[in-house]
C-alpha positions as CSV (number, residue, x, y, z in Angstrom):
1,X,-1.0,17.3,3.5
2,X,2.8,17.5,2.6
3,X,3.7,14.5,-0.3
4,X,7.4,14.2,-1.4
5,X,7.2,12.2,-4.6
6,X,10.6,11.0,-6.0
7,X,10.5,9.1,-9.4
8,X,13.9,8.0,-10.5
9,X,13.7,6.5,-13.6
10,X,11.3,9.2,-15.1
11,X,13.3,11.3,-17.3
12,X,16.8,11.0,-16.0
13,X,15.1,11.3,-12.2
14,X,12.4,14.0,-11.0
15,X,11.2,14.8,-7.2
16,X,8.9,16.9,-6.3
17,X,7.4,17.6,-2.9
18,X,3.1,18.7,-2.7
19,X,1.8,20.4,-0.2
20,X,-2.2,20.8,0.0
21,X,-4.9,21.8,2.3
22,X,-8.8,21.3,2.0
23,X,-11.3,21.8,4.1
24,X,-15.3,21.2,4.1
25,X,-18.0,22.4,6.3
26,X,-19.5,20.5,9.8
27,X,-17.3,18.6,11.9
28,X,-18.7,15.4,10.8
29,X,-17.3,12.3,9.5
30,X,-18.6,12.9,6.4
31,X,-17.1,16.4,6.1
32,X,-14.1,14.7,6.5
33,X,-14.4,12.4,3.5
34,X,-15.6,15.2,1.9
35,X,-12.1,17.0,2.6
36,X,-10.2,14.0,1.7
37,X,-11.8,13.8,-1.7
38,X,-11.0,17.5,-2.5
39,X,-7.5,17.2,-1.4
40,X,-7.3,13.9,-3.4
41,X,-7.9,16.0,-6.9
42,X,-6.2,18.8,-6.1
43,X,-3.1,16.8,-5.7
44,X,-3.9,14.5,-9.0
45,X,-4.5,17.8,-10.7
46,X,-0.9,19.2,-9.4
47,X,1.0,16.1,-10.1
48,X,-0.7,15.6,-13.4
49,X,0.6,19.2,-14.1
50,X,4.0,18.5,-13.1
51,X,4.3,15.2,-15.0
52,X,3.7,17.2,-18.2
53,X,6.3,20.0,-17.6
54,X,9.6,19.5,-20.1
55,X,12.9,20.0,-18.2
C-alpha cells in the first residue's frame, strides 16, 4: 500500500507519503482481512510516529 498524506494546516503544512506491505498465510478471504488488519497498524503506528516528530 502507498498513502500520500498531506495536512495543510498542521504545523505550518506537513506531507508525508507511507508505503507498507503485509502479508498472512493461505490464500483465503480471511487471510486477506487478516493482512488488511496488520497493514492497518502498521500504518497507524507510522503515522502516529510521524505526527509526534518536531520540525
Amino acid at each position: 500500500m502507498l498513502a500520500h498524506i498531506c495536512l495543510l494546516t498542521y504545523q505550518g503544512g506537513r506531507a508525508v507519503t507511507l508505503a507498507a506491505q503485509a502479508s498472512y498465510p493461505d490464500a483465503t478471504e480471511a487471510s486477506v482481512y487478516q493482512a488488511a488488519r496488520i497493514l492497518q497498524r502498521r500504518l497507524d503506528d507510522a503515522f502516529g510516529r510521524w505526527l509526534r516528530i518536531e520540525h
